[in-house]
C-alpha positions as CSV (number, residue, x, y, z in Angstrom):
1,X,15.4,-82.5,16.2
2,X,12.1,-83.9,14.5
3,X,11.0,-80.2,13.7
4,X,14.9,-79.1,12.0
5,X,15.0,-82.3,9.1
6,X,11.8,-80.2,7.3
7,X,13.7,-77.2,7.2
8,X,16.8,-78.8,6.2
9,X,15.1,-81.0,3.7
10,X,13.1,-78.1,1.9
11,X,16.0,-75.6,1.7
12,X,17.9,-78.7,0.1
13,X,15.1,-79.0,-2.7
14,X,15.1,-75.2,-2.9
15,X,18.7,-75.7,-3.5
16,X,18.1,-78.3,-6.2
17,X,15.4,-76.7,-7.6
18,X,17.2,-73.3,-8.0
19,X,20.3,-75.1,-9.9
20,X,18.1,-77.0,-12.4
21,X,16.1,-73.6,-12.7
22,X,19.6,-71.9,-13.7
23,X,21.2,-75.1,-15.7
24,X,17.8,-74.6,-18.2
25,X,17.3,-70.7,-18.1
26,X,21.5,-71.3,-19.3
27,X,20.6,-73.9,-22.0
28,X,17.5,-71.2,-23.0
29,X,19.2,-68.3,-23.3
30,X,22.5,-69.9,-25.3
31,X,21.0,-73.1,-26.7
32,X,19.6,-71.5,-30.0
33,X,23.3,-70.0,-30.7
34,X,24.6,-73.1,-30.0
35,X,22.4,-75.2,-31.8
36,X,22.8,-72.8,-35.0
37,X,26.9,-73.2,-35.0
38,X,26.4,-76.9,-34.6
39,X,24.3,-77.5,-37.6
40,X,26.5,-74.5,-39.9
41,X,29.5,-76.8,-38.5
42,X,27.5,-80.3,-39.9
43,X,26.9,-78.5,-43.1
44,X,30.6,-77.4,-43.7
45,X,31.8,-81.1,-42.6
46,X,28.9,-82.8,-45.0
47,X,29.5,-80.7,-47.8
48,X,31.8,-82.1,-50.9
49,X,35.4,-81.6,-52.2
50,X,36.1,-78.4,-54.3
51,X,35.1,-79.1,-58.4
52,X,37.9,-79.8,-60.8
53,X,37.7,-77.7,-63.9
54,X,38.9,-76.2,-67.0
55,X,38.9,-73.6,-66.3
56,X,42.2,-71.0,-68.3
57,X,44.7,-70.3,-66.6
58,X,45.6,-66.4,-66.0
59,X,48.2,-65.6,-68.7
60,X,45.1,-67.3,-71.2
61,X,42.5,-65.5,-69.2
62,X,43.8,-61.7,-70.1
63,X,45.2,-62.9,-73.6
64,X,41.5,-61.7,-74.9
65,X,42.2,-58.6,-74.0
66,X,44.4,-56.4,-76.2
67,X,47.5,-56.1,-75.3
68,X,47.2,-52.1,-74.2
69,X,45.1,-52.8,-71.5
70,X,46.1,-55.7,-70.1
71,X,48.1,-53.9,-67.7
72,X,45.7,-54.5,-64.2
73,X,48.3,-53.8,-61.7
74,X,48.1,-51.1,-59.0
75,X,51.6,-50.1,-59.1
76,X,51.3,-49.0,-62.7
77,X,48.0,-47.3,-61.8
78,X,48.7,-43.9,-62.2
79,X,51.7,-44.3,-64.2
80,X,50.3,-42.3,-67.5
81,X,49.1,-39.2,-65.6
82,X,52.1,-37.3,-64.0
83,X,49.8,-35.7,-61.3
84,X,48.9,-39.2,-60.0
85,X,53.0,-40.2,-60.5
86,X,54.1,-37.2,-58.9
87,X,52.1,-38.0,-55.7
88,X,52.2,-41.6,-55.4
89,X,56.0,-41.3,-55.6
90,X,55.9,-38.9,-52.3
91,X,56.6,-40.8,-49.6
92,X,55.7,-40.5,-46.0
93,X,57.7,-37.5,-44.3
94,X,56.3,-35.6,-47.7
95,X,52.9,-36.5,-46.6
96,X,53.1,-35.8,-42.6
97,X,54.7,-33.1,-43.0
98,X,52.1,-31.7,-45.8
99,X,49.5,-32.6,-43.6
100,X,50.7,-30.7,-40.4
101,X,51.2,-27.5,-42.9
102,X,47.2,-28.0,-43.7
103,X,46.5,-28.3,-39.8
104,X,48.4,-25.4,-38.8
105,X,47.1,-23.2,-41.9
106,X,43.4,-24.4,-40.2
107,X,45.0,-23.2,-37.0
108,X,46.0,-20.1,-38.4
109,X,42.5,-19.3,-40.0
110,X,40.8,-20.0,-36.6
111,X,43.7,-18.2,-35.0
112,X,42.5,-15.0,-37.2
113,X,39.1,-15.8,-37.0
114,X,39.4,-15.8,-33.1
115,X,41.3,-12.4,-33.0
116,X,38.8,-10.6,-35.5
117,X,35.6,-11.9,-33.3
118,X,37.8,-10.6,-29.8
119,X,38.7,-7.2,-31.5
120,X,34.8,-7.0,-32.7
121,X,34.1,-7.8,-29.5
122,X,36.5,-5.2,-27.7
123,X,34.9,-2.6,-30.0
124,X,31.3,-3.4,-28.9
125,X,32.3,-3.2,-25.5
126,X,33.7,-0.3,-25.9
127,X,31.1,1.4,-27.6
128,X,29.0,0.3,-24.8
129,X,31.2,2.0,-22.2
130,X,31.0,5.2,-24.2
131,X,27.1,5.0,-24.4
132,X,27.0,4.0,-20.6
133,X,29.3,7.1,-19.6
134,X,27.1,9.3,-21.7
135,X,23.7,8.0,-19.9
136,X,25.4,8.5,-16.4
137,X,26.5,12.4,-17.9
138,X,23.3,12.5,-18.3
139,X,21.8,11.3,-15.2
140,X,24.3,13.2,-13.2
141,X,23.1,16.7,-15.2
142,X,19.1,16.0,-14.7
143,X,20.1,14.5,-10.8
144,X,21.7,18.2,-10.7
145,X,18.6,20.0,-12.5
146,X,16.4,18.0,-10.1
147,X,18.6,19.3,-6.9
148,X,18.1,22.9,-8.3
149,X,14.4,22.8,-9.0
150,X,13.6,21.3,-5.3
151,X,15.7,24.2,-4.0
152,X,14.0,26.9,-6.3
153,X,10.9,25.2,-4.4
154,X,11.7,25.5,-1.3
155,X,12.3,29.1,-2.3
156,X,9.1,29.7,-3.8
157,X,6.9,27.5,-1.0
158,X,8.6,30.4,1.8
159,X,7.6,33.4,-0.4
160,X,4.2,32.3,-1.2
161,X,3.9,31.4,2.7
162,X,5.2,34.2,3.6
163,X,2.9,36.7,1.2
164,X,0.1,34.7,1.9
165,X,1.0,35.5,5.9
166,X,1.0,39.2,4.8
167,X,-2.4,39.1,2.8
168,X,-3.5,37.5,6.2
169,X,-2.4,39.9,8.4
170,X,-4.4,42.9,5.9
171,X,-7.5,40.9,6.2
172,X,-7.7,38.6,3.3
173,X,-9.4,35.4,3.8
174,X,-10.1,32.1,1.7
């Protein structure tokens, strides 16, 4: 019983030591943003009311400008050039719908584009079978050439062996 209160005792300070290790490597890693909100939230609270002025009011503000180009609104932006009116007065369907005629034109081009690079690719390939069948005409006339020329000798290798047996048999000799 003596020898388990050590263990007990050190693996509660372990404990303890293991929360406070936590509790400041917390306050470390979000004190500084913390601390930075607190003192922007100290500066909003401590600084002062918004200044009265004299400032003009609008209508006095643009009546320095002349009177032509006063006019600052959006909505008569475009007013003056018909293009501009023409397409700010389009309204949404117009515009969907002129967009999915752009996308399927795209479509279209890559449609064509694929089909050209497939029929280009058909004609390779088929100039490529025509070359192939001409290199195995080829092969198949010299395979038939070579057939011919082994035979031709075998021919020759018997009648040379065979007037050499002659020239032999009359008394020739190496």
């Amino acid at each position: 019983m003596a020898q388990g209160t050590p263990i007990s005792c050190s693996l509660g300070a372990l404990k303890l030591v293991l929360v406070l290790l936590g509790i400041a490597l917390a306050g470390y890693i979000g004190g500084p943003s913390l601390y930075w909100q607190f003192m922007e939230g100290l500066k909003e609270a401590a600084s002062c009311s918004p200044c009265e002025c004299d400032c003009p009011s609008e209508a006095a503000r643009f009546s320095i400008i002349p009177p032509g180009l006063s006019n600052l609104s959006l909505q008569d932006c475009g007013k003056l050039n018909p293009e501009m009116k023409q397409e700010m007065e389009r309204n949404m369907t117009d515009l969907l719908s002129e967009e999915l005629r752009l996308q399927q034109s795209v479509a279209e081009a890559n449609q064509q584009h694929a089909e050209l690079t497939l029929l280009d690719a058909k004609k390779l390939a088929s100039q490529y079978q025509k070359e192939a069948e001409k290199c195995n005409a080829g092969i198949e006339t010299c395979e038939g050439a070579r057939e011919r020329a082994e035979a031709s000798l075998v021919i020759e290798r018997r009648t040379s062996a065979l007037w050499e047996k002659r020239a032999r048999q009359m008394g020739w000799k190496d």
